[in-house]
C-alpha positions in Angstrom: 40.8 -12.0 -24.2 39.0 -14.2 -21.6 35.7 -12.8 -23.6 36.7 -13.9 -26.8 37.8 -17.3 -25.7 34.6 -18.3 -24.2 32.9 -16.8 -27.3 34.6 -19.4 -29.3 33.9 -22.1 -27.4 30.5 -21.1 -27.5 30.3 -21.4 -31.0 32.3 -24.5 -31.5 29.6 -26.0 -28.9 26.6 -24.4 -31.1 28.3 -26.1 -34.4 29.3 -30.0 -32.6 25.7 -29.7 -31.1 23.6 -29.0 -34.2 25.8 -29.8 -37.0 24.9 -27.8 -40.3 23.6 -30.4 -42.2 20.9 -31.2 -39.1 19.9 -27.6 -39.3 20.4 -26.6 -42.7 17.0 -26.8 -45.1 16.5 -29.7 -47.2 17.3 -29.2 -51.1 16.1 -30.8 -54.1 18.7 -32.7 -55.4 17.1 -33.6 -59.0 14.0 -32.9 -60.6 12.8 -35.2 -63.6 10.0 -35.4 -65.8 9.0 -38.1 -68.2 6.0 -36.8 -69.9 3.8 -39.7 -71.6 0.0 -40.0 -73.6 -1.0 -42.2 -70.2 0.5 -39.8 -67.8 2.9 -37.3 -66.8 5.3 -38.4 -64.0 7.2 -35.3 -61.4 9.7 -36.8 -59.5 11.9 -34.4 -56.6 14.9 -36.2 -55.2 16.1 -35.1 -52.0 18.7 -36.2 -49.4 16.0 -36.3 -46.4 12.1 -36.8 -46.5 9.8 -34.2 -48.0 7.1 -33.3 -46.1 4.6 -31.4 -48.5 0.6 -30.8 -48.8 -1.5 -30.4 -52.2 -4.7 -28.6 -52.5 -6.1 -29.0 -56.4 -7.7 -25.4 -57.8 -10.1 -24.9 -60.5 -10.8 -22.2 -63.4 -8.0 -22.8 -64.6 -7.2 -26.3 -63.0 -4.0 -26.5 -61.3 -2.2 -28.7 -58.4 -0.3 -26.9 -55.7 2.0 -28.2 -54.0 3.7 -27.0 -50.8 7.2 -28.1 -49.8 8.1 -27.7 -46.0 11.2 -26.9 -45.4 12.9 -27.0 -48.8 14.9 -24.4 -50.3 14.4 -22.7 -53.8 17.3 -23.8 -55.7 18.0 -24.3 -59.5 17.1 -28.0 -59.5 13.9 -26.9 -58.1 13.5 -23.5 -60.3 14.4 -25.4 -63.8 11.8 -27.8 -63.1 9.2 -25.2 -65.3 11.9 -25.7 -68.2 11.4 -29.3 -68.5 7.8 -29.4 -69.5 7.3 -29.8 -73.1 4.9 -27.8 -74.7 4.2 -30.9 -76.4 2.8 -32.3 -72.7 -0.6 -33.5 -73.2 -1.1 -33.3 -69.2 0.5 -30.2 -67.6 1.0 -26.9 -69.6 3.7 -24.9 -67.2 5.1 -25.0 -63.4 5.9 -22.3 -61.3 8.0 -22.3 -58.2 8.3 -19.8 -56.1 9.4 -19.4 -51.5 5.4 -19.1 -50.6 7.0 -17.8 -46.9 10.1 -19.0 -45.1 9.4 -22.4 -44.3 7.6 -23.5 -47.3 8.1 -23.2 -51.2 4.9 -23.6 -53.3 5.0 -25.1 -56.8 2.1 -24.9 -59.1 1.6 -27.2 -61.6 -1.0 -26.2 -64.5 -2.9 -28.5 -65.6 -4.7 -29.0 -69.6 -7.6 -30.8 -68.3 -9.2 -31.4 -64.9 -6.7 -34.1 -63.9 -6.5 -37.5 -61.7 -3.1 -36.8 -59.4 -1.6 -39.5 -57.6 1.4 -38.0 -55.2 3.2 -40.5 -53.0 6.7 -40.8 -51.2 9.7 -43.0 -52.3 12.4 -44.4 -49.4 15.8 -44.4 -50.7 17.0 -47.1 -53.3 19.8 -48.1 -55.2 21.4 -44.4 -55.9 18.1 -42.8 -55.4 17.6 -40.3 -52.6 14.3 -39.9 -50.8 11.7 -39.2 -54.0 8.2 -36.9 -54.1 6.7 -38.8 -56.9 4.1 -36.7 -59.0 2.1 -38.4 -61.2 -0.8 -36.5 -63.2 -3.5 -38.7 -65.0 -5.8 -37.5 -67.9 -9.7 -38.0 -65.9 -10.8 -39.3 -68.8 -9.2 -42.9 -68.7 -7.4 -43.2 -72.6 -8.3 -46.8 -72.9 -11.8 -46.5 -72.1 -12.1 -43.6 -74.9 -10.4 -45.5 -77.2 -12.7 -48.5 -76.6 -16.0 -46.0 -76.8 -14.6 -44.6 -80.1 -14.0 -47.8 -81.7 -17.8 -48.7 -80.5 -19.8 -45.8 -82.2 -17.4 -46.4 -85.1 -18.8 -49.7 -85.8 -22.2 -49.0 -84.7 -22.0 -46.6 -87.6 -22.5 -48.0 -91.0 -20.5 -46.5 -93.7 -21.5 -45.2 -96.6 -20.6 -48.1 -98.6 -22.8 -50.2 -96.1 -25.7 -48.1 -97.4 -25.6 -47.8 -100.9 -25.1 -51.8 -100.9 -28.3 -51.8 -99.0 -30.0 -49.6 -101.5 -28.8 -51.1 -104.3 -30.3 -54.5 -103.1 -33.5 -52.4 -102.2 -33.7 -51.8 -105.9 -32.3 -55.0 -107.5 -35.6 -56.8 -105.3 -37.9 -54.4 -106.9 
């Protein structure tokens, strides 16, 4: 009886020392997407910080994303099911535990990409964010401009048989 007692003190110690929630892994709370023509925007919600590194892969280009101490959970698994095939930026995610202190997502990309991944504080009745943000590399505006360019630097074909016909009326 004197064995069990000190037993549960023990543990009662353990659990007022390191509280679950200090020990426990961090979770994603949320995970949005708001796919765009500019860009593609990932954002992971979390109640503490997410410490992460990203290496970018080629043939087929992809971001990958490691997540340090941060659970698999549904939030983080139904991410995949929020891309659109209609996403002009990314084509799929996967997630998967990479080993036991890090899950890895993967985010294919359509086109060699411009990726911009920073780190939101908590606002308002936001939790700490891991903002993904994936950018065509061909800037849209600047192809737009380009197009319109060699469109007008190339005459129609009403521009040319107006300058034939004048051709022939001077004749």
């Amino acid at each position: 009886m004197f064995k069990n007692y000190h037993l549960k003190v023990f543990f009662v110690l353990i659990w007022v020392l390191f509280p679950h929630h200090i020990v426990a892994k961090n979770l994603i709370e949320s995970a949005r997407v708001w796919p765009a023509r500019e860009y593609t925007r990932i954002t992971l919600e979390s109640l503490k910080p997410i410490s992460n590194d990203q290496m970018i892969l080629k043939n087929p280009d992809r971001l990958v994303i490691d997540l340090h101490d941060i659970e698999v959970n549904d939030d983080l698994k139904n991410l995949s099911t929020k891309i659109l095939s209609s996403d002009p930026n990314i084509k799929q995610i996967r997630v998967a535990k990479f080993n036991s202190q890090v899950s890895r997502v993967v985010i294919e990309l359509r086109a060699e990409s411009k990726i911009n991944i920073f780190s939101l504080k908590p606002a308002g009745t936001y939790k700490h964010r891991l903002v993904i943000d994936v950018y065509p590399r061909i800037d849209e505006l600047m192809a737009f401009v380009q197009d319109k360019e060699r469109k007008d630097l190339t005459p129609s074909k009403k521009d040319n048989v107006s300058s034939s016909q004048k051709l022939i009326k001077k004749k």
